[in-house]
C-alpha positions as a printed NumPy array, in Angstrom:
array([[  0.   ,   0.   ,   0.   ],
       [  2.858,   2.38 ,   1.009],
       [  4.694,   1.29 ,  -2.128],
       [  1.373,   2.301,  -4.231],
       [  1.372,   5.805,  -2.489],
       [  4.338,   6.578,  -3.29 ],
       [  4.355,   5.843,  -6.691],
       [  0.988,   7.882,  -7.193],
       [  3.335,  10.763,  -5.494],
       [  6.083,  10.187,  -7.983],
       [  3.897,  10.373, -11.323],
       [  2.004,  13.39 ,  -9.691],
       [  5.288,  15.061,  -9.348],
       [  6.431,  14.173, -12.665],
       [  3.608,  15.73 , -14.223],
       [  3.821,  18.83 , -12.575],
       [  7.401,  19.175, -13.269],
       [  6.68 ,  18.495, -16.711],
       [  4.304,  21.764, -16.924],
       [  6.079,  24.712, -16.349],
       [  4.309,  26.994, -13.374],
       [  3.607,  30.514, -13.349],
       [  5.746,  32.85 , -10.881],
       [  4.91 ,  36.789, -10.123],
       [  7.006,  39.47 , -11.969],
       [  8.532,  36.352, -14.188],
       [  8.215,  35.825, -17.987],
       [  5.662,  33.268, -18.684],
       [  6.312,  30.469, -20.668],
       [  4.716,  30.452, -24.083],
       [  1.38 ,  27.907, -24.179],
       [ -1.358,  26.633, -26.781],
       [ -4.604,  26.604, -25.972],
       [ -7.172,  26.332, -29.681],
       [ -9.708,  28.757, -31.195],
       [-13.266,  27.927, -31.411],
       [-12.617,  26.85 , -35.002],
       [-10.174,  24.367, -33.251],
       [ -6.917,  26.108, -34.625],
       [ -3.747,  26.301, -32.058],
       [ -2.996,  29.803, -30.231],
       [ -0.167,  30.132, -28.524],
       [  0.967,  33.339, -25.632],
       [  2.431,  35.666, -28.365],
       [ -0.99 ,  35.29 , -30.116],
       [ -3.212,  36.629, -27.992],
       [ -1.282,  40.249, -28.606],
       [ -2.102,  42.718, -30.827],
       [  0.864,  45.013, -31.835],
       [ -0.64 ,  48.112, -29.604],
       [ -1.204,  46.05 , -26.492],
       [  0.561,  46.82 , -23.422],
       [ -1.172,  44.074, -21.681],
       [ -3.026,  40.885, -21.85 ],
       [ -5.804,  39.7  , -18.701],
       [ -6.473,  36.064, -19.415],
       [ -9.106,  35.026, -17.819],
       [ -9.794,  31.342, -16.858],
       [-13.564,  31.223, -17.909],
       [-16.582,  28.927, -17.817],
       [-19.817,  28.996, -19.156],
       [-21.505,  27.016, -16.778],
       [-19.769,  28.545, -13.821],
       [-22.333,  30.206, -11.398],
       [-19.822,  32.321, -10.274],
       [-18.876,  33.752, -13.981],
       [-22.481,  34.471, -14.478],
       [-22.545,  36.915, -11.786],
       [-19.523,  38.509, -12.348],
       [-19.952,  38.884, -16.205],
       [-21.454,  42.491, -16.509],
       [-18.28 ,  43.523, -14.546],
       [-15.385,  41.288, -16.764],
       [-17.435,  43.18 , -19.355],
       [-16.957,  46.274, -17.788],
       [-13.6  ,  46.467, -16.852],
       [-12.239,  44.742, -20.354],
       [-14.136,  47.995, -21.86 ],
       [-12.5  ,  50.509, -19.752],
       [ -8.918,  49.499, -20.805],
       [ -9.547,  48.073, -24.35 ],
       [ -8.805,  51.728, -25.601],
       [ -5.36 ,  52.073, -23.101],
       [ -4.248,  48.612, -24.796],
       [ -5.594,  45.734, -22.56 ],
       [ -6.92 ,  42.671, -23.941],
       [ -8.937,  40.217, -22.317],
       [ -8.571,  36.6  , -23.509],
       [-11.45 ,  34.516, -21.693],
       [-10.065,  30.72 , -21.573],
       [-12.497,  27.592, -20.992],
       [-11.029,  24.826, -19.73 ],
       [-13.955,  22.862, -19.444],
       [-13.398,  19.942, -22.302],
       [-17.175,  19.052, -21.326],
       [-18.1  ,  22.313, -22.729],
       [-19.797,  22.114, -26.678],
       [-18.265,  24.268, -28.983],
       [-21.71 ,  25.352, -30.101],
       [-23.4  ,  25.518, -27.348],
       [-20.262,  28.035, -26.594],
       [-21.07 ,  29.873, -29.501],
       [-24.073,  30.274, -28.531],
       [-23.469,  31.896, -25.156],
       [-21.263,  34.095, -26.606],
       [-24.076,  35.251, -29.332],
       [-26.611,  35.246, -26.373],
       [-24.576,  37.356, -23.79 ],
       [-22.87 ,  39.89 , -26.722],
       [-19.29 ,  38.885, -25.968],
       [-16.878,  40.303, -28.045],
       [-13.598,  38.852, -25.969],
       [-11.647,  36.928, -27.508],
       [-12.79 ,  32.725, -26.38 ],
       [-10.597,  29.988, -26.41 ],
       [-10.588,  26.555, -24.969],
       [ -7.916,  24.556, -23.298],
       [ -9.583,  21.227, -23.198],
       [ -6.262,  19.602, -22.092],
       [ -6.088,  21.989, -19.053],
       [ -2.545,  22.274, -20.028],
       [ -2.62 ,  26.403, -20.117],
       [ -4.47 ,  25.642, -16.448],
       [ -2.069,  23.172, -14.433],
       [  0.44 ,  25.906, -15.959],
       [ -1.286,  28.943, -14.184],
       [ -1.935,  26.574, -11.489],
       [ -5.476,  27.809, -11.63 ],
       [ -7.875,  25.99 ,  -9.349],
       [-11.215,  27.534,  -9.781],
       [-12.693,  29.427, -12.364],
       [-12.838,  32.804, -12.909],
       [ -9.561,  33.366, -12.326],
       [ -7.66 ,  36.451, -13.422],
       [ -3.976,  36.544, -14.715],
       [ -2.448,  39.901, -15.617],
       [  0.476,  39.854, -18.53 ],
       [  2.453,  43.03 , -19.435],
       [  3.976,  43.553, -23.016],
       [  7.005,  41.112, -21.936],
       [  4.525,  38.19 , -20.89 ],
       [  5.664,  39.142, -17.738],
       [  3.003,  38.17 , -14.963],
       [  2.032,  40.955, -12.716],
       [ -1.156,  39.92 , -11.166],
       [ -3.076,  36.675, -10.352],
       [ -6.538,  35.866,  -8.417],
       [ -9.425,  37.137,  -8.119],
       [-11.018,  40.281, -10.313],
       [-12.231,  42.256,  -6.807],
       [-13.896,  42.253,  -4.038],
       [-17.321,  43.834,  -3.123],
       [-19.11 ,  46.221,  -5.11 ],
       [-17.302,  49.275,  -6.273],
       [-18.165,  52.294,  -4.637],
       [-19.427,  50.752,  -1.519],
       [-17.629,  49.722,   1.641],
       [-14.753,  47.349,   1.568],
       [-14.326,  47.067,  -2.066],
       [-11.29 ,  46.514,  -3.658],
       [-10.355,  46.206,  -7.447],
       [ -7.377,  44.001,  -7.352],
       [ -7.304,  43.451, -10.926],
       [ -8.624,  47.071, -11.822],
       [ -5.517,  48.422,  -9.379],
       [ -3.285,  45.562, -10.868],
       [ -3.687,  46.959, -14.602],
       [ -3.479,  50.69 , -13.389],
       [ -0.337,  50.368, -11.926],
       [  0.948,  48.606, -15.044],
       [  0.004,  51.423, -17.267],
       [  1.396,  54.04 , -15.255],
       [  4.956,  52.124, -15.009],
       [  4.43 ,  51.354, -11.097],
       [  4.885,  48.75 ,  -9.089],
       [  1.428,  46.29 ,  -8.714],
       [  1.16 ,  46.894,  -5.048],
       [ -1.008,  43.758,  -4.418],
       [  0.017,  40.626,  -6.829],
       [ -1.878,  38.15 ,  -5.979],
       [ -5.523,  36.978,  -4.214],
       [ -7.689,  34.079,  -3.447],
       [ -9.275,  33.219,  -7.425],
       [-12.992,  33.806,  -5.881],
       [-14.515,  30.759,  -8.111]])
């Protein structure tokens, strides 16, 4: 039995080791997640040549917790589109039909950019757990912020925009004071 544990242990570790993991403030390894037409895209591809940043955003459509916090993903990826953010919304669901997909996107007027990672290989390499969960790249593929989008309700008590904040501080060449929070999923 010991013998058996191990061994699960040992294959577990190899296949982490095997997919690189993200770190704060380091470059992040290239990946290849497809299109909804099925066509590979890898890291570089997901920037246009004016974008200063990329959010990608580990996404479901069947998530409860993407539902609700939809209007403000849509929000936010409006108010830096024009300063050269892109969001990049990525379902790794595998479980997930393409056209039914398609059809939420029609349905809830989406214009992000959707792609799937059916192999979860994009997601053991963020280490995401949960979906949503927000990853912040600068120009450089550079990670700069990872977790959740915010907190609370903005302009009410206790609310804080970590990924708002994150990109801010990006554009204006500072620091990203907070780098990381609990993925809220």
């Amino acid at each position: 039995m010991l013998r058996s544990a191990t061994l699960v242990l040992a294959l577990a570790g190899a296949l982490l080791a095997e997919t690189p993991q993200v770190e704060i403030d380091k470059e992040v390894a290239s990946f290849s997640v497809s299109g909804l037409d099925g066509k590979d895209v890898a890291l570089p591809d997901l920037y246009g040549k004016d974008d200063k940043a990329v959010v990608v955003v580990f996404w479901s459509t069947t998530c409860p917790v993407c539902a609700a916090q939809l209007a403000r993903l849509m929000e936010i990826s409006s108010q830096y589109a024009e300063k050269g953010v892109k969001f990049v919304l990525v379902n790794p669901n595998p479980s997930e039909d393409v056209d039914a997909v398609r059809s939420y996107l029609e349905a809830k007027k989406l214009d992000l950019s959707f792609l799937r990672d059916a192999k979860k290989t994009a997601m053991k390499q963020f280490a995401a757990q949960v979906t949503p969960a927000c990853y912040l790249l600068d120009a450089k593929h550079v990670l700069r912020y990872m977790g959740m989008m915010e907190q609370g309700r903005p302009g009410k008590k206790g609310y804080t925009g970590y990924l708002p904040d994150a990109i801010d501080a990006l554009l204006a060449g500072k620091d990203v004071k907070t780098k990381s929070s609990q993925s809220s999923g």
